[in-house]
C-alpha positions in Angstrom: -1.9 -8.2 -13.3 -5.5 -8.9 -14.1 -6.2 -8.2 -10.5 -5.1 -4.8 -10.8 -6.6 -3.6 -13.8 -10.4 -4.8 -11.9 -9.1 -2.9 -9.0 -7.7 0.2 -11.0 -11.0 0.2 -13.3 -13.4 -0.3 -9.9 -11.1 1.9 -7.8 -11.7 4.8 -10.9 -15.6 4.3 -10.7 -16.0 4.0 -7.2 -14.0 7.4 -6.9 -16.1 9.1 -9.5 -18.9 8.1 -8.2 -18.2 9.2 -4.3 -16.8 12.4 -5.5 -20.1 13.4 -7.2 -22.4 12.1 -4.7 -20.6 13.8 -1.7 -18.6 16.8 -2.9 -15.4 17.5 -2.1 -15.8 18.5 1.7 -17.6 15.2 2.3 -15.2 13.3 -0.4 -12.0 14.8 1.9 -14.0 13.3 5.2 -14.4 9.9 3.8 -10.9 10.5 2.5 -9.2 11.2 6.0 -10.8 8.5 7.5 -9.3 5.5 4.7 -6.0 7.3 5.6 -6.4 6.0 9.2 -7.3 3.0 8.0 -4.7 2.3 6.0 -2.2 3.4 8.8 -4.0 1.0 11.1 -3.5 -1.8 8.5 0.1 -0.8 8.4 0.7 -1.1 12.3 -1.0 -4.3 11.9 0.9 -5.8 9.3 4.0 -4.4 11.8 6.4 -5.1 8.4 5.6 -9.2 8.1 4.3 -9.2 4.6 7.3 -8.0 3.7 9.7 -10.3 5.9 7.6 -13.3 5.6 7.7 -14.2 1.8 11.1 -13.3 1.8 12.4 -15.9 4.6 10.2 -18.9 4.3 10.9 -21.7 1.8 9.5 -22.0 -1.4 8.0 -25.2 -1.0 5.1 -23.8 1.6 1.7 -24.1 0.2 -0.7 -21.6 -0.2 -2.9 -22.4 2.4 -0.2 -22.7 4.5 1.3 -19.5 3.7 -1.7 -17.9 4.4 -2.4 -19.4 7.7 0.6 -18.6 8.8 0.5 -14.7 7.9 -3.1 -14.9 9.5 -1.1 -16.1 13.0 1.7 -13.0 12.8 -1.2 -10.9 11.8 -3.7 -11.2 14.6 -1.7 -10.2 17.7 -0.7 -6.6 16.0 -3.9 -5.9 14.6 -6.0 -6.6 18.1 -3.4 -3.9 19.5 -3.5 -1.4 15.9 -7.4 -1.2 16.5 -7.7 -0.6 20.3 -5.4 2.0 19.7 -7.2 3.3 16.7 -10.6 3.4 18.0 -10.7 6.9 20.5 -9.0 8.9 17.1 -11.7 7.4 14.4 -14.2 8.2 17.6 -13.3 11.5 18.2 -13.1 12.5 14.1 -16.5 11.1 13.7 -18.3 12.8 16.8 -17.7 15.8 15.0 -19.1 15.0 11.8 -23.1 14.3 10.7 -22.2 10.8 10.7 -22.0 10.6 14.8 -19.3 8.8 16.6 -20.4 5.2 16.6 -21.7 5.0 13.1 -18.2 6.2 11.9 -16.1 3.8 14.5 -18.2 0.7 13.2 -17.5 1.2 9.8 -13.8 1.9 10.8 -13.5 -2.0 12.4 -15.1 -3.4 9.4 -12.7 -1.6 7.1 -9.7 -2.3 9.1 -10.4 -5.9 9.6 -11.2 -6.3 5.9 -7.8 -4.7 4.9 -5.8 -6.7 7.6 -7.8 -10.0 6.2 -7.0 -8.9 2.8 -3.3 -8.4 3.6 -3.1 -11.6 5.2 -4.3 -13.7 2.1 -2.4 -11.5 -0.2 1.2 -12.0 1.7 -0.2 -16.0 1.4 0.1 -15.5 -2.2 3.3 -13.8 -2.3 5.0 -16.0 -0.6 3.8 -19.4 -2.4 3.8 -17.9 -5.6 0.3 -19.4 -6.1 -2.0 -16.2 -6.8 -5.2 -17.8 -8.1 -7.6 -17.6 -5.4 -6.3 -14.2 -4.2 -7.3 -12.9 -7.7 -10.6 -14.4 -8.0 -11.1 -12.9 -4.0 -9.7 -9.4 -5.2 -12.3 -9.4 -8.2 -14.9 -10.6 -6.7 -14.2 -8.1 -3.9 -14.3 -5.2 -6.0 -17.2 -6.3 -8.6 -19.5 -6.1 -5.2 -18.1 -2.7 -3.9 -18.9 -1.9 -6.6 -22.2 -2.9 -7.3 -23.1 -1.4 -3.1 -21.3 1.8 -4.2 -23.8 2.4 -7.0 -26.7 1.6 -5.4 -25.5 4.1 -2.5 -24.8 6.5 -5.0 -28.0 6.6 -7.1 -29.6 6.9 -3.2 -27.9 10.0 -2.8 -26.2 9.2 0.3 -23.9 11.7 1.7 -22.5 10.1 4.9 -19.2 9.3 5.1 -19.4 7.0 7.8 -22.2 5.2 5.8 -19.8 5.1 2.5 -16.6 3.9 4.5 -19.1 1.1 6.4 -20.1 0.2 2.5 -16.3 -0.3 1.5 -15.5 -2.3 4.2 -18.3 -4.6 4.6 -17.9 -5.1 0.1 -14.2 -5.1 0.5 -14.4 -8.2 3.5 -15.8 -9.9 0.3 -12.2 -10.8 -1.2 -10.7 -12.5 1.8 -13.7 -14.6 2.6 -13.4 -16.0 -1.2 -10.0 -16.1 -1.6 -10.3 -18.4 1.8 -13.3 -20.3 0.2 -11.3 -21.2 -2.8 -7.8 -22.5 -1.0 -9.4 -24.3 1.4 -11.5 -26.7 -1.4 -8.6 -26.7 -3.3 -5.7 -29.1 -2.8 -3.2 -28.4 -0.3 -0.6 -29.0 -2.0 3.4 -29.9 -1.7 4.5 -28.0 1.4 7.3 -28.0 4.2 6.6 -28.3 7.7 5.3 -25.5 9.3 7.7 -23.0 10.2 9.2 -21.1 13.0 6.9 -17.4 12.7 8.8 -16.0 15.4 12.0 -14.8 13.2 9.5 -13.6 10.6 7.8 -12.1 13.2 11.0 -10.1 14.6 12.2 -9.5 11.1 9.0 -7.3 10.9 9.2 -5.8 13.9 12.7 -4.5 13.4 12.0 -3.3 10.1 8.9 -1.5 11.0 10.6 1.9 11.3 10.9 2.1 7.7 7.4 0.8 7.0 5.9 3.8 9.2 8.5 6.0 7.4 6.9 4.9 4.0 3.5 5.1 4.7 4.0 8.6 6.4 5.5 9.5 3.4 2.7 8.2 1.3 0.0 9.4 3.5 0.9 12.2 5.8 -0.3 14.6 3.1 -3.9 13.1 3.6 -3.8 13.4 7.3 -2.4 17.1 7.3 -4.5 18.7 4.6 -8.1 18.8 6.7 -5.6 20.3 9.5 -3.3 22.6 7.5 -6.1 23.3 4.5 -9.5 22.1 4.5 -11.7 19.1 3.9 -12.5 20.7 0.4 -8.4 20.8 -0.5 -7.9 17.5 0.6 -11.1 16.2 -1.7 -9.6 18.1 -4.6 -6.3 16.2 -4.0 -7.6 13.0 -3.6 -9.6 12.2 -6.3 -5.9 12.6 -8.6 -4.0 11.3 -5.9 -5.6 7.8 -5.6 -5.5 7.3 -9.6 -1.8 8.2 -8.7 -1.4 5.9 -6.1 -3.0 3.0 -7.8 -0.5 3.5 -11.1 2.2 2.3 -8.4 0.8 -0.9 -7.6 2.3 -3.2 -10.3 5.4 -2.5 -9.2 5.0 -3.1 -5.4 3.0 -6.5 -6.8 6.1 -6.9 -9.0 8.5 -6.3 -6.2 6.6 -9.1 -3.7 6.5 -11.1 -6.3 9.9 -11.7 -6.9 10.9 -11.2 -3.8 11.8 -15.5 -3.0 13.2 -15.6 -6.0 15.6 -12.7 -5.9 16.4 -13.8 -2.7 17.5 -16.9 -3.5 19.4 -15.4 -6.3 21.1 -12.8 -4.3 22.3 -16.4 -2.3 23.6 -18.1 -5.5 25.8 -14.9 -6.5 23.6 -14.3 -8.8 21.2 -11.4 -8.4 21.4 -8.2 -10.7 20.4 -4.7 -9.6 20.5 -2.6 -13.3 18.1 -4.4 -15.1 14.9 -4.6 -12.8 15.7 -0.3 -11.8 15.6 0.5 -15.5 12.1 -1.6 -15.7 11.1 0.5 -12.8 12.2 3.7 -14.3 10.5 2.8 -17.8 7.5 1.9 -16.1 7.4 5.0 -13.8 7.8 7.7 -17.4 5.2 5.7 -19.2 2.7 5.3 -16.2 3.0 9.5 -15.6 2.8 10.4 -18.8 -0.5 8.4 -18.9 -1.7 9.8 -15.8 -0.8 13.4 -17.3 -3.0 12.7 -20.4 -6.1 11.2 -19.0 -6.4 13.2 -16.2 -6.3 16.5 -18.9 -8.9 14.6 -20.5 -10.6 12.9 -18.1 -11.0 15.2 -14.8 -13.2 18.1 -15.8 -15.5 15.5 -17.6 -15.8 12.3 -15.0 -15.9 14.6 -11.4 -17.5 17.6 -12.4 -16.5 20.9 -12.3 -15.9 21.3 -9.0 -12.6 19.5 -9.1 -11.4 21.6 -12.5 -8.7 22.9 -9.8 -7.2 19.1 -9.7 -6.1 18.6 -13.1 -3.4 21.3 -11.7 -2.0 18.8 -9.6 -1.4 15.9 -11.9 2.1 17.1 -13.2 4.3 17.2 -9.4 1.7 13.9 -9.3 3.2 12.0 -12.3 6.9 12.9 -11.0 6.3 11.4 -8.0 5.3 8.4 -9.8 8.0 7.6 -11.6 10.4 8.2 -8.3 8.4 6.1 -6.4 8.6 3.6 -8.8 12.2 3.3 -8.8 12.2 3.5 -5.1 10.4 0.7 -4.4 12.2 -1.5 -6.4 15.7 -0.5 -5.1 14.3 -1.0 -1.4 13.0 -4.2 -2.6 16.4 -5.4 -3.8 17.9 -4.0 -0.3 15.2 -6.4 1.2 16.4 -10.1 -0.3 20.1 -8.9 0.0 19.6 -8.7 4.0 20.6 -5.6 4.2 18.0 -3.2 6.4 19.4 -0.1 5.5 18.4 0.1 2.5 15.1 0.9 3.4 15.8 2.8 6.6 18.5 4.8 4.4 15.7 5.4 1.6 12.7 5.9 3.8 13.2 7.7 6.8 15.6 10.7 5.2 12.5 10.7 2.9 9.7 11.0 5.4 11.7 13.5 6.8 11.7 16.0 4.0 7.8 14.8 2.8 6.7 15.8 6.6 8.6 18.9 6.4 7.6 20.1 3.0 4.0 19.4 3.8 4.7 21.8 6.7 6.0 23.9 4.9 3.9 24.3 1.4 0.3 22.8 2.4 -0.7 26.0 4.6 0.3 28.7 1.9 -0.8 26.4 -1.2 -3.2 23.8 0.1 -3.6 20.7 -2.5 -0.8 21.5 -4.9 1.7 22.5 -1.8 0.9 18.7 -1.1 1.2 17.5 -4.5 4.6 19.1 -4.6 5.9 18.5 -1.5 5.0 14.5 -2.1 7.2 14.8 -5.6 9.8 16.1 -3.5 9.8 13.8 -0.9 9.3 10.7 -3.3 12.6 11.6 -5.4 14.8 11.7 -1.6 13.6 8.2 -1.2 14.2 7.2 -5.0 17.6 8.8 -5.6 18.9 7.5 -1.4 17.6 4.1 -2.3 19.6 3.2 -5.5 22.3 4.7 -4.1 22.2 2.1 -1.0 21.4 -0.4 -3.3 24.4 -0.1 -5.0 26.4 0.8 -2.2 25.5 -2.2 0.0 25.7 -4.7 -2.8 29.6 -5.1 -2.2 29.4 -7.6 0.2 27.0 -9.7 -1.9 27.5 -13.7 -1.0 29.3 -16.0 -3.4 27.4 -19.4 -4.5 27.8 -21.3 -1.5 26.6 -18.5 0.8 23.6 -20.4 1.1 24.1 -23.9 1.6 23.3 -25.5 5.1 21.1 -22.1 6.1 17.7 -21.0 6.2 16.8 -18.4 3.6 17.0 -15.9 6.3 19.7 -14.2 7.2 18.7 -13.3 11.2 22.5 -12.2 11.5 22.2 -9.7 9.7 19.6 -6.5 9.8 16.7 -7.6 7.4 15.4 -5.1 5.1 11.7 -4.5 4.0 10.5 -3.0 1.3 8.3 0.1 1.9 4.7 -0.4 2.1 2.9 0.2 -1.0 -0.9 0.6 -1.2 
């Protein structure tokens, strides 16, 4: 938790300050091109930080852990960034910030979220979360130390910005690294077999691309369907959206072991963690409903007064979302993939058709309702497979003599948060 209040507080600054220093047209530009790299980080993680944690034993280290989701991580993301590469190329030839100057700070990005993702499944599926945090805020206390001094430079480049958040974000994994490997190894089994973690992610990456398509196909369509200037009106509400999520998927990863094991033992309830969800989700909107009344107009200037009209489809979505990714989560441990492919792909579905739809005749609020829309699909189809497929639920002894894994079964994966 402490780690993501450092990265909610930096992630508010860092977005006030690139908003005023670049205006919204050059705010949507750098905007369009995170989207890409969070889709290539996606690819990349090809659904293992997701299946790992929730198949190994509990006894592997955290070193270990994290060496190991450095292994399943590398092959994907050599393949997610060749094939990245002529896109980010192509966007930045077109912009003042010239092909190559965007397309290097693209690969540092990319590598730094994939390095980041790798030490953060590490810590998921140990259960030991000290040196991630410590990486994490260091991390974000030097982007945002390079932000500011970009900022009070007047730098307008995107490219130069996004080369500035990857090279300060690259910060976390290298510490995080630092820290477990002078640290004791500790208790660990031996190492495992990666290959049905690594097919467990594989088969579960449909509903990964589902989710982050729902989560970010409004930021790759506004430029196209809108403007640049639409799409930097809608991000600077949508990321303090976005980032009022991230408990939950933190909580979900978290507890995704020990619900599993439970869900073995007989003994894994579903009501209790959705009504946390849900009771989250109100109180986290109705925050972001507040503040952002308060806030916007002041903090971005008034050339983002037009976003405080977005925050109310905003805060539904996050209380939806909320409860979605805790149903999905439960559908993950239970070994039952349909959950999420039930949840996520129905709801990309309706987000890619309602962006279609509203984003041309409304621009920024056409996406912020068409992402409400598409987030309550997901929520309402995931606790209704959650429930659903809970019937053939094992008894105690469905566990003893097997690996924590259930490869006869379709595995499940949580959608992708962040």
């Amino acid at each position: 938790m402490a780690a993501q209040l450092v990265v909610g507080a930096a992630s508010l600054v860092i977005n006030v300050l690139a908003a005023r220093a670049m205006g919204p047209a050059g705010r949507g530009s750098l905007a369009l091109l995170l989207q890409v790299a969070y889709l290539t980080n996606m690819i990349a993680v090809a659904g293992t930080d997701r299946a790992y944690p929730a198949s190994i034993s509990l006894r592997r280290g955290a070193r270990a852990a994290t060496g190991d989701a450095g292994r399943l991580l590398a092959p994907s993301a050599t393949v997610a960034l060749a094939v990245s590469a002529p896109i980010v190329f192509a966007i930045g030839a077109g912009s003042p910030s010239g092909g190559w100057l965007t397309l290097v700070a693209f690969v540092v990005a990319a590598l730094a979220m994939v390095s980041a993702s790798a030490t953060r499944t590490g810590a998921a599926a140990s259960g030991v979360a000290g040196p991630f945090v410590a990486g994490t805020i260091a991390g974000q206390l030097v982007l945002v130390a390079a932000v500011a001094v970009v900022a009070a430079r007047g730098v307008d480049s995107p490219g130069v910005w996004l080369l500035v958040y990857g090279a300060s974000l690259g910060t976390a994994p290298v510490v995080s690294w630092t820290l477990l490997r002078r640290g004791r190894a500790g208790a660990t089994d031996a190492p495992p077999d990666l290959g049905p973690a690594r097919r467990l992610g594989l088969r579960l990456l449909p509903a990964g691309l589902a989710s982050i398509v729902m989560l970010r196909t409004d930021r790759l369509l506004l430029p196209w369907l809108g403007s640049y200037e639409q799409l930097g009106i809608y991000i600077v509400v949508a990321t303090v959206a976005e980032f009022a999520t991230w408990p939950v998927q933190s909580y979900v990863d978290s507890q995704a072991p020990r619900w599993h094991h439970r869900f073995l033992a007989g003994t894994l309830g579903r009501v209790r963690p959705l009504l946390g969800a849900a009771a989250y989700g109100l109180v986290a909107g109705a925050a972001l409903l507040i503040a952002g009344h308060l806030l916007v107009p002041t903090l971005f200037g008034s050339e983002y007064r037009d976003s405080v009209g977005l925050l109310t489809p905003l805060a539904v979505g996050t209380l939806c979302y909320s409860v979605s990714r805790v149903a999905v989560g439960l559908g993950v441990v239970s070994g039952r993939a349909r959950t999420a492919l039930v949840a996520d792909i129905p709801a990309m579905v309706v987000a890619v058709s309602a962006y279609l739809l509203l984003i041309p005749r409304w621009g920024a609020m056409g996406a912020a309702v068409g992402s409400a829309i598409a987030y309550g699909t997901g929520a309402v189809l995931a606790v209704l497979a959650a429930f659903t497929m809970s019937a053939a639920a094992p008894g105690p002894s469905a566990g003893r003599g097997r690996r924590s894994t259930r490869t006869g079964d379709p595995q499940p994966q949580p959608a992708l948060p962040n």
